[in-house]
C-alpha positions as CSV (number, residue, x, y, z in Angstrom):
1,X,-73.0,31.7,-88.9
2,X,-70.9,34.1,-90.9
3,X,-69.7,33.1,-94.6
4,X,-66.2,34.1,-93.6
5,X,-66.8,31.6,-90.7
6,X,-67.9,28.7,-92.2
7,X,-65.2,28.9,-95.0
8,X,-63.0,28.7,-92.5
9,X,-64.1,25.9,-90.9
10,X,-64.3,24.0,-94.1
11,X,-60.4,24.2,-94.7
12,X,-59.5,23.7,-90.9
13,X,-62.1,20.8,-90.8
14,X,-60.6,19.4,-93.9
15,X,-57.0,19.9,-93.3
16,X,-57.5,18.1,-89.7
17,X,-59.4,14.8,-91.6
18,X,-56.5,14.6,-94.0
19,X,-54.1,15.0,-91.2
20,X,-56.0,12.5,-89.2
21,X,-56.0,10.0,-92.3
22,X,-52.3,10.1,-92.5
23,X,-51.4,10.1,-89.1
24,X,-49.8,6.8,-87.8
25,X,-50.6,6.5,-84.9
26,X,-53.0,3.9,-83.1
27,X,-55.2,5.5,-81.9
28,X,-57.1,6.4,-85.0
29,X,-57.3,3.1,-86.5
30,X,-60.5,1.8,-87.0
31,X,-60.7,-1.9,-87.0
32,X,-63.6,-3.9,-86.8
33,X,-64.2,-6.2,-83.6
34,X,-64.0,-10.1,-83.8
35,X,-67.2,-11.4,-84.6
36,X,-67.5,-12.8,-80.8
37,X,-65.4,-11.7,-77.5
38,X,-66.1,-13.5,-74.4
39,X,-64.7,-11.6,-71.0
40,X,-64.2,-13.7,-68.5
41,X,-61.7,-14.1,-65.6
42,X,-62.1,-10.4,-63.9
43,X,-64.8,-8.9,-61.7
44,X,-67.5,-7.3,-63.7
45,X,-69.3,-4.1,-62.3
46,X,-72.2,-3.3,-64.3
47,X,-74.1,-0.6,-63.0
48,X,-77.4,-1.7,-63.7
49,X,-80.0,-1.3,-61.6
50,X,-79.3,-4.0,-58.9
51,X,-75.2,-3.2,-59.4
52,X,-75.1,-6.2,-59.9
53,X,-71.7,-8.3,-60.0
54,X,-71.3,-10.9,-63.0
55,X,-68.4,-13.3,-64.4
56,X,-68.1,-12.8,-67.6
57,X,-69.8,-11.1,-70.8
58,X,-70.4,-12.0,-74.6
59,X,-70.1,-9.4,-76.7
60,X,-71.2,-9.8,-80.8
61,X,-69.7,-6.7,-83.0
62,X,-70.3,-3.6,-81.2
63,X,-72.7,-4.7,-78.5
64,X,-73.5,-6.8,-75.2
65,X,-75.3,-9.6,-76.3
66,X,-75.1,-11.4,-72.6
67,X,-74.2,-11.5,-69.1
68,X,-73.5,-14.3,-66.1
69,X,-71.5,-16.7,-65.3
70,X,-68.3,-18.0,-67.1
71,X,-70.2,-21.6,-68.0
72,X,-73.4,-19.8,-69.3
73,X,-71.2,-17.8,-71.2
74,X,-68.8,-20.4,-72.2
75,X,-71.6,-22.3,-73.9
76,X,-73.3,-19.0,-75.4
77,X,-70.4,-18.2,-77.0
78,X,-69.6,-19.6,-80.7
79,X,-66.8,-22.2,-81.3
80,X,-64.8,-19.4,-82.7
81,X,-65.3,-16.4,-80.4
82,X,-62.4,-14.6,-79.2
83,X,-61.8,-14.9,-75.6
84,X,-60.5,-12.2,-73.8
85,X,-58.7,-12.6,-70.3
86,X,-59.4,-10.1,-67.8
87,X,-56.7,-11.7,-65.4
88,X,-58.6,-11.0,-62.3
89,X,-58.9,-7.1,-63.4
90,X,-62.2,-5.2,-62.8
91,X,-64.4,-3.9,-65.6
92,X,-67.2,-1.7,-65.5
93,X,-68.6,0.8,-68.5
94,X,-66.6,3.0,-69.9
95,X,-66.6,6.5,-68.3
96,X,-69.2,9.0,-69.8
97,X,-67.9,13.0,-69.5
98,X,-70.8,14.2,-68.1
99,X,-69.8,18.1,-68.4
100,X,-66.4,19.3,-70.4
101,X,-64.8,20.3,-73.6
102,X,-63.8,18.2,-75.8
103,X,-61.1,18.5,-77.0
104,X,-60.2,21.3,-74.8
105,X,-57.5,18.8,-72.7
106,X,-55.0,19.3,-75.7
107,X,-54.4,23.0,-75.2
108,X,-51.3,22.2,-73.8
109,X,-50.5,21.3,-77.4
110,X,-51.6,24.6,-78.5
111,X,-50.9,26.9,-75.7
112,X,-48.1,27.3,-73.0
113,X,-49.8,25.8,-69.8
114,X,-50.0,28.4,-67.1
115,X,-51.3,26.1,-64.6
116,X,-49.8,26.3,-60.7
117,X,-49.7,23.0,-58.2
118,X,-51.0,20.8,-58.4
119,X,-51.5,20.7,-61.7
120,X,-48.5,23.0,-63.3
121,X,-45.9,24.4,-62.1
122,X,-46.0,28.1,-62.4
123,X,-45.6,29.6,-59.0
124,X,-44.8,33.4,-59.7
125,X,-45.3,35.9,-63.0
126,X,-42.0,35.7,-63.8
127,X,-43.0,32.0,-64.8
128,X,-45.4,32.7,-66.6
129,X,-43.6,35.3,-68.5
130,X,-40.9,32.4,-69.3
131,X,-43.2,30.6,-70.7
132,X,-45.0,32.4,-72.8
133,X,-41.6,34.2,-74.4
134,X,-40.9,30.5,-75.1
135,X,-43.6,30.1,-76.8
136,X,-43.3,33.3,-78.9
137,X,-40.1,32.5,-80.0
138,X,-41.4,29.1,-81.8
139,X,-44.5,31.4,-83.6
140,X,-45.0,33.5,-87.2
141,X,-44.8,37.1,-86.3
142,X,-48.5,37.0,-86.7
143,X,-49.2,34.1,-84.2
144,X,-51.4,34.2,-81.0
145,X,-49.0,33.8,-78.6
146,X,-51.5,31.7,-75.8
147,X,-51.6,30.4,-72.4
148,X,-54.2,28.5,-70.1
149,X,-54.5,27.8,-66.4
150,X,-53.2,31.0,-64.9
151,X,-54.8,31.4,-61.2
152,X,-54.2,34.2,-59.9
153,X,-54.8,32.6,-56.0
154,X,-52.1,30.7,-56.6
155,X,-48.9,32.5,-57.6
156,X,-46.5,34.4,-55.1
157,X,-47.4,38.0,-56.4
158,X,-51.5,36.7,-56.1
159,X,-53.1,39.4,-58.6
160,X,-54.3,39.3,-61.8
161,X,-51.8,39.7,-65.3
162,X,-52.2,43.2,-66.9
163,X,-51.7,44.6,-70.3
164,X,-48.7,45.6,-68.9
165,X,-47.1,42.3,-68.2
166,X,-48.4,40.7,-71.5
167,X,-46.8,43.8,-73.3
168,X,-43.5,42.8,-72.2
169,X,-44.2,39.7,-74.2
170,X,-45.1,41.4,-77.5
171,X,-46.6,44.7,-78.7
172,X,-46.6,43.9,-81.9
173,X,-48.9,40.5,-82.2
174,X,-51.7,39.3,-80.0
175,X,-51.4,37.7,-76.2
176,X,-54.4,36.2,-74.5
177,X,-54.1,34.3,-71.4
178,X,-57.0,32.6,-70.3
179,X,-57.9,32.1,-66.5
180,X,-58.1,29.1,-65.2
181,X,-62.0,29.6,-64.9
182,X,-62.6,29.5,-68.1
183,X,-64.6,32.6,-67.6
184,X,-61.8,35.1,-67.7
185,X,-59.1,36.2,-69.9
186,X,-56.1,38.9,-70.2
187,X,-55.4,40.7,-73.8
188,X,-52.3,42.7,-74.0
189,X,-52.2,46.3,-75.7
190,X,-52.1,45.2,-79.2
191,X,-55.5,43.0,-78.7
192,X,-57.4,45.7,-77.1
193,X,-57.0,48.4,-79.9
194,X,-57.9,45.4,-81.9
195,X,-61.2,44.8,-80.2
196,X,-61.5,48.9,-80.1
197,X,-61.2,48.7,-76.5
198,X,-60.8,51.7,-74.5
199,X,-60.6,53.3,-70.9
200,X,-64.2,54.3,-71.9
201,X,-65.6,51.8,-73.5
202,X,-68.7,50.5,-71.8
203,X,-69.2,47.0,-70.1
204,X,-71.1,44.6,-71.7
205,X,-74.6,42.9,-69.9
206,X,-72.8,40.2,-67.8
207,X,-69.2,41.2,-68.0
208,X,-66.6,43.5,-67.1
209,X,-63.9,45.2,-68.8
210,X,-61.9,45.6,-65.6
211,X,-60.1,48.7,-65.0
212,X,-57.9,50.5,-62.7
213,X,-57.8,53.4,-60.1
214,X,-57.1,55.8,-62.8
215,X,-59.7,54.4,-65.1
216,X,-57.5,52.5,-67.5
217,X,-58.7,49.2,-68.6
218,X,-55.8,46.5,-67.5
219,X,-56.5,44.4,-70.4
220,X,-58.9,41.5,-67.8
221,X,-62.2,40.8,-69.6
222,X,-64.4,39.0,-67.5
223,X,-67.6,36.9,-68.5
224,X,-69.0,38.0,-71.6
225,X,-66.7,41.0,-72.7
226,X,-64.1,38.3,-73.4
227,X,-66.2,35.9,-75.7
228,X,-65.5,37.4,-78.6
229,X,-61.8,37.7,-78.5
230,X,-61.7,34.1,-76.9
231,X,-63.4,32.7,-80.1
232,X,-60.5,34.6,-82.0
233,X,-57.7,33.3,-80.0
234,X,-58.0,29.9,-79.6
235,X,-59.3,29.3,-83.4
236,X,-55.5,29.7,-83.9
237,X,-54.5,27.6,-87.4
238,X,-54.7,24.1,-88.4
239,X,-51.9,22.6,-87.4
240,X,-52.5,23.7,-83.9
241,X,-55.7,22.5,-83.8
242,X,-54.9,19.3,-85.3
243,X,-52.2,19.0,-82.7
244,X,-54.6,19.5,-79.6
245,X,-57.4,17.4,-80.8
246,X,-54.7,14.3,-81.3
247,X,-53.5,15.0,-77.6
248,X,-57.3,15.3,-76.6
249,X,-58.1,11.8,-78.2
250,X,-54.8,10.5,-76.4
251,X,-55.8,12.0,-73.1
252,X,-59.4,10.7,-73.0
253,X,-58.2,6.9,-73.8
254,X,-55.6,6.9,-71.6
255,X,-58.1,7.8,-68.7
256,X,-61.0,4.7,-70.2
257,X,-63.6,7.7,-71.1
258,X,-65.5,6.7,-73.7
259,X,-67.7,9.3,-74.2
260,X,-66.7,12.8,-74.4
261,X,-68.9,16.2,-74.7
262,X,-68.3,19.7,-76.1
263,X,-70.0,21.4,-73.8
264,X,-71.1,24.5,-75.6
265,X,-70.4,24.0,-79.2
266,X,-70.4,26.8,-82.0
267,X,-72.0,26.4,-85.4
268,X,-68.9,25.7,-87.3
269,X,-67.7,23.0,-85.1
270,X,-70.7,20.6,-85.5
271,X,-70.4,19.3,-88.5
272,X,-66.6,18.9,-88.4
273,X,-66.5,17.2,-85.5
274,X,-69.0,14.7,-86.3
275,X,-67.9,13.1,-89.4
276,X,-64.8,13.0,-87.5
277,X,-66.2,10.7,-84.8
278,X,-68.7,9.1,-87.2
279,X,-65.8,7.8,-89.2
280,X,-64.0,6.5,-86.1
281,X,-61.3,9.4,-86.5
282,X,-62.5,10.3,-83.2
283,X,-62.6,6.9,-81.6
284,X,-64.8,8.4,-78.6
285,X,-68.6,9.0,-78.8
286,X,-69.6,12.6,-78.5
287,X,-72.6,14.2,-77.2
288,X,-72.7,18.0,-78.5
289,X,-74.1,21.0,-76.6
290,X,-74.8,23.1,-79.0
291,X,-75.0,27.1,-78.2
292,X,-78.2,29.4,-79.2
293,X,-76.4,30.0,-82.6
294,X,-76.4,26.5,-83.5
295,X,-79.7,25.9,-81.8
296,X,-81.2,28.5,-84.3
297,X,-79.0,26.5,-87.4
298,X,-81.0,23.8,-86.8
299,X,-84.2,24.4,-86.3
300,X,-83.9,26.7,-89.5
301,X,-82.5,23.7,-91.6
302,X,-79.6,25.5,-92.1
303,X,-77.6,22.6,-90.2
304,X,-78.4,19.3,-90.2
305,X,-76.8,17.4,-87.4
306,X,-75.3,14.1,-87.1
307,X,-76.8,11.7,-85.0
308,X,-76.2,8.3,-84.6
309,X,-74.5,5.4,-82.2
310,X,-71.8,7.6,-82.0
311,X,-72.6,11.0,-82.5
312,X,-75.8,13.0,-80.5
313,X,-77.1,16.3,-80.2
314,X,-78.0,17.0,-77.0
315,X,-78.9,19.9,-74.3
316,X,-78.8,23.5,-75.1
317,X,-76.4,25.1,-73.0
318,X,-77.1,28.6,-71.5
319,X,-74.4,30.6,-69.3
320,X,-76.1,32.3,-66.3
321,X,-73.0,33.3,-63.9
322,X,-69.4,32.6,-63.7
323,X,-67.4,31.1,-61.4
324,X,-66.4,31.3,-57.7
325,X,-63.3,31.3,-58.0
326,X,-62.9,34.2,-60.1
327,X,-65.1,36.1,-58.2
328,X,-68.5,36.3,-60.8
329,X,-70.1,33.2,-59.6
330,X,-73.7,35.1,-58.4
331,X,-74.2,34.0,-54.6
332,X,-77.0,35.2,-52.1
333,X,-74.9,36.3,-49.4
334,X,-71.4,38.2,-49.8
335,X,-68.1,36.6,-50.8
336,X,-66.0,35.3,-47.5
337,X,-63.1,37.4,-48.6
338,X,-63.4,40.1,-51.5
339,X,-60.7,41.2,-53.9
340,X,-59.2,44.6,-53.2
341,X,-61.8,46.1,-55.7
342,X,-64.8,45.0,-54.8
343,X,-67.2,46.4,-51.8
344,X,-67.7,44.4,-48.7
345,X,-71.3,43.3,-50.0
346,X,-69.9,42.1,-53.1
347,X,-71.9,38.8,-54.1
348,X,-70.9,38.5,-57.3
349,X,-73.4,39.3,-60.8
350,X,-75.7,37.3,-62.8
351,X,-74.9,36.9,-67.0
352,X,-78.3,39.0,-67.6
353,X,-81.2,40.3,-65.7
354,X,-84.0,37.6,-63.8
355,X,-86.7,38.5,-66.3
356,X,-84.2,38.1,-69.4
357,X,-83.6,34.7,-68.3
358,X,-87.0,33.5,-67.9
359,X,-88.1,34.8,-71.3
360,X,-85.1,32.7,-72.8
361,X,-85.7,29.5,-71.1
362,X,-89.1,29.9,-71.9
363,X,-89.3,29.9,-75.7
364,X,-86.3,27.3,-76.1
365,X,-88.2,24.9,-73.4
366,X,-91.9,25.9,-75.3
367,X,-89.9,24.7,-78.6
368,X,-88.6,21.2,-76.6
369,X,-85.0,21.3,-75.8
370,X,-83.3,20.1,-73.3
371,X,-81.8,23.2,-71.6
372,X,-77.9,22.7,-69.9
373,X,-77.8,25.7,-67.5
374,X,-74.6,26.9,-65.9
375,X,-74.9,28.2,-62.6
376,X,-72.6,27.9,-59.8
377,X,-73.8,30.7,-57.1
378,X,-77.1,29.9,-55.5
379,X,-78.4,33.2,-56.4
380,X,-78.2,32.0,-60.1
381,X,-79.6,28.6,-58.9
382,X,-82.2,30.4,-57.5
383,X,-82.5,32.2,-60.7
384,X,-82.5,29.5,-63.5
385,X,-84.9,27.3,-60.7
386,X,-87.4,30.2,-60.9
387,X,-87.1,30.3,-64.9
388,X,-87.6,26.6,-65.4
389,X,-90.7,26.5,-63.0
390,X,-92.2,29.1,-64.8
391,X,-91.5,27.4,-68.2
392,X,-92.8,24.2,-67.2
393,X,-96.1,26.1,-65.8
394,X,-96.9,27.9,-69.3
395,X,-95.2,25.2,-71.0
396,X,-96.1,21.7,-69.1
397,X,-93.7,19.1,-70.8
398,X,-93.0,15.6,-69.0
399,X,-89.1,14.0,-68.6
400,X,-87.5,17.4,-69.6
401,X,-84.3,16.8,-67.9
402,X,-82.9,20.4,-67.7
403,X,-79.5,19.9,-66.1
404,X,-78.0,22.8,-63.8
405,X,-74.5,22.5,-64.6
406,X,-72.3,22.5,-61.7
407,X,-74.5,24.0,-59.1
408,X,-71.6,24.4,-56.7
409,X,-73.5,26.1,-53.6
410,X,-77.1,24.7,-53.9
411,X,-78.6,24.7,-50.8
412,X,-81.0,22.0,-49.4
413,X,-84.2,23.9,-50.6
414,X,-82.9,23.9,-54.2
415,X,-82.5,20.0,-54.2
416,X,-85.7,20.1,-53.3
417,X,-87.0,22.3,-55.4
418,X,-84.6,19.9,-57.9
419,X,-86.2,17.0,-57.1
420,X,-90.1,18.4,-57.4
421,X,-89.0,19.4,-60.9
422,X,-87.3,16.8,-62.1
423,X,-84.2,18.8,-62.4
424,X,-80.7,17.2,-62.9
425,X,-77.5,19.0,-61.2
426,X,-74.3,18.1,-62.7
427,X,-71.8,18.5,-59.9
428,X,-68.1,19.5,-59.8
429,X,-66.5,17.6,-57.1
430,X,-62.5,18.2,-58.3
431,X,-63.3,21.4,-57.1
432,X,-63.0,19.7,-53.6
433,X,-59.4,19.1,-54.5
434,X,-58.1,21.7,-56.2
435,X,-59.7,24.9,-54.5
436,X,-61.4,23.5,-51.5
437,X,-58.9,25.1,-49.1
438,X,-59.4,28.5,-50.6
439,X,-63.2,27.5,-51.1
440,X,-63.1,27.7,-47.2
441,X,-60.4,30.2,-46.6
442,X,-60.8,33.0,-49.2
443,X,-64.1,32.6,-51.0
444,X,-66.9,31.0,-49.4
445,X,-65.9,30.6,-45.7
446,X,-65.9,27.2,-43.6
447,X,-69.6,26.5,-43.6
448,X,-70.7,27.1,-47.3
449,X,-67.7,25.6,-48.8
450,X,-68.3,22.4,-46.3
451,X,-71.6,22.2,-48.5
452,X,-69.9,22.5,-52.1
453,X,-71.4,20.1,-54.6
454,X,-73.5,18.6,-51.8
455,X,-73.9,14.5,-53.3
456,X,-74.9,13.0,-50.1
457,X,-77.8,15.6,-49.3
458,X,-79.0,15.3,-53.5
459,X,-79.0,11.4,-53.0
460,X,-81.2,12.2,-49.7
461,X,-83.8,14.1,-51.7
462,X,-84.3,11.7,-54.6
463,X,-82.4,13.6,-56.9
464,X,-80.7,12.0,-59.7
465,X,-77.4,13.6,-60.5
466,X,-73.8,13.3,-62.3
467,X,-70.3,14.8,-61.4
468,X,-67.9,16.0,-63.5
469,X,-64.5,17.7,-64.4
470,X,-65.3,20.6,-66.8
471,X,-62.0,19.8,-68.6
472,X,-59.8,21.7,-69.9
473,X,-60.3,23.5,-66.3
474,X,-59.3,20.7,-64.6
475,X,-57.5,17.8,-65.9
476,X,-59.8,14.6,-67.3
477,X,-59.4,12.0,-64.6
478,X,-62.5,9.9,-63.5
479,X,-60.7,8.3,-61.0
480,X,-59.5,11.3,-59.0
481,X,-63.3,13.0,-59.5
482,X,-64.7,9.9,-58.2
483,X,-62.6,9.9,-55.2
484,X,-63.2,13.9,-54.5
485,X,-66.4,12.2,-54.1
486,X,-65.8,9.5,-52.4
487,X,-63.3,10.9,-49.5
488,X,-64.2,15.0,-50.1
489,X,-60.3,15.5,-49.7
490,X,-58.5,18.7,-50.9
491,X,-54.9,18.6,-52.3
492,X,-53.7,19.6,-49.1
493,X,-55.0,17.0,-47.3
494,X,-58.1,18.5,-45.7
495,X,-61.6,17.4,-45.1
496,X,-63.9,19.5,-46.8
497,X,-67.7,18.9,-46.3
498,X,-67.4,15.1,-44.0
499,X,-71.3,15.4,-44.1
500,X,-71.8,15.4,-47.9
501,X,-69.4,12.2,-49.0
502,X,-70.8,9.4,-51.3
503,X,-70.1,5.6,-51.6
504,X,-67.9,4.4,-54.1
505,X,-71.3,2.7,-55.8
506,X,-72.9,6.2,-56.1
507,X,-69.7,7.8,-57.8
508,X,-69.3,5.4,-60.0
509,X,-72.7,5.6,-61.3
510,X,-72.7,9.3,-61.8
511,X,-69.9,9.2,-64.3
512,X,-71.4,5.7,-65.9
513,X,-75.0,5.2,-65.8
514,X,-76.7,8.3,-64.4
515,X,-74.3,10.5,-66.7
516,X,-75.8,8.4,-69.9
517,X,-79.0,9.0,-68.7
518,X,-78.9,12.6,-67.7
519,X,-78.1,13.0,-72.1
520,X,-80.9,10.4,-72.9
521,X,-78.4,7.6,-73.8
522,X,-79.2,5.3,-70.8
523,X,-80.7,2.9,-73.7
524,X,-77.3,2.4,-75.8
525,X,-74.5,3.6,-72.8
526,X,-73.5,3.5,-69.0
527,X,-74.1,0.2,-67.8
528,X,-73.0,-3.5,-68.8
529,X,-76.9,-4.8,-69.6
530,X,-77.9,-7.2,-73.1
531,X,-78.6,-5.0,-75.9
532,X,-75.9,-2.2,-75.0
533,X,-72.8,-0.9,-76.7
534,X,-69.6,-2.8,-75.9
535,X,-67.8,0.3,-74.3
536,X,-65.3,-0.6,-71.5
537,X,-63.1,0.2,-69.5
538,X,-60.5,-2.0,-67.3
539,X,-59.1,-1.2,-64.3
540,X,-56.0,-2.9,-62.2
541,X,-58.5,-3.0,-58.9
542,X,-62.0,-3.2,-57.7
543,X,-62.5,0.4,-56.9
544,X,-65.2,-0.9,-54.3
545,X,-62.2,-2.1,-52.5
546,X,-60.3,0.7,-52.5
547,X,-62.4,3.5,-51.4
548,X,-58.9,5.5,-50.4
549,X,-56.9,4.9,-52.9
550,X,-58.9,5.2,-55.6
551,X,-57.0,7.4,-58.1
552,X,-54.2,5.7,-57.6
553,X,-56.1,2.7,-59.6
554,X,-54.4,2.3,-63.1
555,X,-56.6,2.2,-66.4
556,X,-55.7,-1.0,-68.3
557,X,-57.7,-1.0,-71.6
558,X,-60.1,1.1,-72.6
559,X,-62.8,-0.7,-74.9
560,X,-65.5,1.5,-77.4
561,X,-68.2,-0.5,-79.6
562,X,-66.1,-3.7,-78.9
563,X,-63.1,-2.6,-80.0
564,X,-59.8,-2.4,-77.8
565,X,-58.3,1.3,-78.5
566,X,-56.4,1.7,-75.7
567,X,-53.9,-1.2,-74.1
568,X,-51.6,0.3,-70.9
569,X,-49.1,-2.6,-71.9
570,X,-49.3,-1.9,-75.5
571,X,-48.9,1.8,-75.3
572,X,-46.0,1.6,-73.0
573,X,-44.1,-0.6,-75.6
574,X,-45.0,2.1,-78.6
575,X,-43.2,4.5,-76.0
């Protein structure tokens, strides 16, 4: 990590702790729990290995000291323990964020949201254009004017933003729009001769500086040629920043996750990050993924990380395609439908060549991480399945763990090939909902996108997996991802995939207990068991008794080591 980069972490880091310190609001209180809490009068889920059901739990400072009935706990408890009524609500372990990044839901605090139904409201250019002149009129001169979300599939003119359109916004400061991929962006004029960006300026290994038919570059960067100038953007000032991680914090509570992850963290965010949560700042826990940078950081001693009850280092995460809904997710067999200016055996690309890949899972798995591997095309699967057996054949370790994250169009070989070596798929149900109609009609055809995060045919196989919203790409709601698991419904009401749905049991313990084991946590987090952390959360209804209506469930109270930092009832009066 550059000098020029960790100075400027320092200030930002510091400026958001004093911030934090003096904000008011609730949330980042950090009060100590009652010596004793007894829960009792609610249905009690606790994921453990039976699932079983209990009555009520004691609780002493930040963790579960017993679980049964309300008279065993009743005479457990000390004369002076605080009782807690559940009122015939249902509470199960808080929800763990199996794959996202934190605190990338408060963009919207930071950035104009781009997003279309049915998460936004955009629904032409012309919208979006709004929206971002909006926000350009409340900037400095020197500003990043920013926006998130924009799908291209999904607005009336349905093609990408140029330079052109962005440079109607400004010419004189920078404009980046990120796709709602994650794995795209558009730069207006200004931001290219600021990256020295040409019409012949090469592409990058793994990405594409995409141009038109007369060779001009249109200002869309895809995969890596936009990593750079996406680091740039959205490290966009203090008080922005301090404004999107205080709506992150709000958004996560409100939804009863209790742990969060930053899925592919820099160098100069680690350290930040974790005194924040370590000092309760942060009231969520907070597994870090760090990148190769930080990976080197600490092996060299140059970082030392912060682990503890609430802070851990976990996977390494590598990037080995993009995504299928922008087109550079790496599949075996050709897109369904391609875009205008691709050939007809378009399948996509992979971030760097097979052998490249092998040789860097190889010395990071010889040197015992955990590797977090992105892959959403089964061609990459295939890849990055390949890589790991040939690690683990040079490199024999046992209970590795390497997760695939997302692996969107494994096939039934690859679970088994999963499940022979020992390797955990993350899945991405929401994508069910929110692109499962143009999964089936534009990029994967009927009977591929029928087998999109395929739960029931993993659980079949013996392999042990997690789902997950990659927020900020979709919203962060565990109820709604449950039931895209659960019912495999898409937001226009289809079916997608009838063969491939899981029980309500089975979701729930992918986002609780599988997802704290998948990060080696399963000791501390993810199930109600003696000897865990008191981390809650409370919801109206049994979910087990409302397999279709699941997301319509409201989140009561959200509990973390013991300590009630989120009350529905509460909140609405601070309102």
């Amino acid at each position: 990590m550059t000098l020029v980069r960790r100075i400027t972490w320092i200030l930002v880091s510091t400026a958001i702790i004093l911030a934090l310190i003096g904000a008011s609001t609730w949330f980042y209180l950090n009060p100590t729990p009652p010596r004793q809490q007894l829960f009792t009068n609610g249905v009690i889920l606790t994921m453990d290995q039976d699932n079983s059901v209990v009555e009520s739990i004691l609780v002493e400072d930040d963790r579960i000291i017993a679980i049964g009935t309300e008279e065993a706990m009743e005479e457990m408890a000390s004369f002076d323990a605080t009782v807690v009524d559940l009122d015939g609500m249902t509470l199960l372990p808080g929800f763990i964020e199996a794959h996202g990044h934190f605190p990338g839901s408060g963009l919207d605090a930071m950035a104009a949201d781009l997003n279309s139904p049915p998460i936004g409201d955009v629904l032409s250019i012309s919208d979006i254009k709004k929206k971002l002149n909006d926000q350009a009129r409340s900037l400095d001169k020197d500003e990043w004017i920013l926006g998130f979300g924009f799908d291209d599939t999904l607005i009336l003119e349905r093609r990408f933003l140029n330079r052109d359109d962005l440079d109607s916004i400004s010419t004189t400061q920078p404009v980046f729009v990120m796709h709602i991929s994650g794995h795209m962006s558009i730069v207006n004029s200004f931001v290219l001769d600021q990256m020295g960006i040409d019409d012949n300026t090469p592409n990058p290994e793994g990405g594409e500086i995409v141009r038109d038919a007369k060779g001009r570059a249109t200002g869309l960067l895809k995969e890596t040629a936009q990593e750079n100038i996406r680091h740039e953007a959205l490290n966009a000032g203090p008080s922005r920043l301090f404004d999107m991680l205080a709506d992150s914090v709000r958004d996560y509570l409100l939804q009863g996750v209790t742990t969060v992850q930053s899925g592919l963290t820099p160098p100069e965010q680690l350290t930040p990050m974790g005194y924040l949560v370590t000092a309760g700042l942060i009231p969520q826990r907070m597994v870090f993924w760090p990148d190769e940078d930080l990976a080197r950081d600490i092996e060299q001693g140059q970082i030392n990380p912060i682990n503890n009850d609430k802070v851990t280092t976990g996977a390494l995460k590598l990037v080995t395609d993009g995504s299928i809904q922008g087109y550079t997710g790496f599949l075996s067999q050709p897109y369904f439908k391609q875009p205008k200016d691709k050939k007809a055996t378009y399948q996509g690309y992979p971030s760097q060549s097979p052998q490249a890949l092998k040789d860097q899972v190889a010395q990071w798995h010889q040197r015992g991480w955990q590797l977090a591997l992105h892959a959403n095309g089964d061609a990459a699967i295939d890849q990055v399945l390949d890589a790991i057996e040939q690690a683990q054949k040079d490199h024999p370790r046992e209970d590795t763990r390497h997760i695939i994250v997302h692996a969107q169009t494994a096939r039934h070989d690859q679970l088994e090939r999963m499940a022979k070596l020992g390797v955990t798929p993350t899945f991405f149900p929401s994508h069910i909902y929110y692109w499962g109609d143009r999964h089936k009609n534009l990029f994967l055809g009927q009977d591929r996108a029928n087998q999109i995060s395929p739960l029931k045919s993993a659980s079949d196989k013996g392999v042990r997996y997690t789902i997950h919203t990659d927020t900020p790409v979709v919203p962060i709601e565990p109820l709604l991802l449950v039931s895209n698991a659960v019912n495999r419904e898409t937001s226009q009401g289809n079916t997608l995939g009838e063969a491939e749905k899981i029980s309500v049991i089975q979701a729930l313990r992918a986002t609780t207990i599988d997802a704290a084991w998948q990060v080696f946590r399963e000791q501390d987090i993810g199930s109600i068991e003696p000897g865990k952390l008191a981390d809650f959360v409370v919801l109206s209804d049994n979910p087990l008794e409302h397999a279709r209506e699941l997301e319509t469930l409201d989140v009561v109270q959200t509990w973390i080591g013991g300590v009630k930092r989120y009350d529905r009832d509460q909140f609405r009066t601070r309102e």
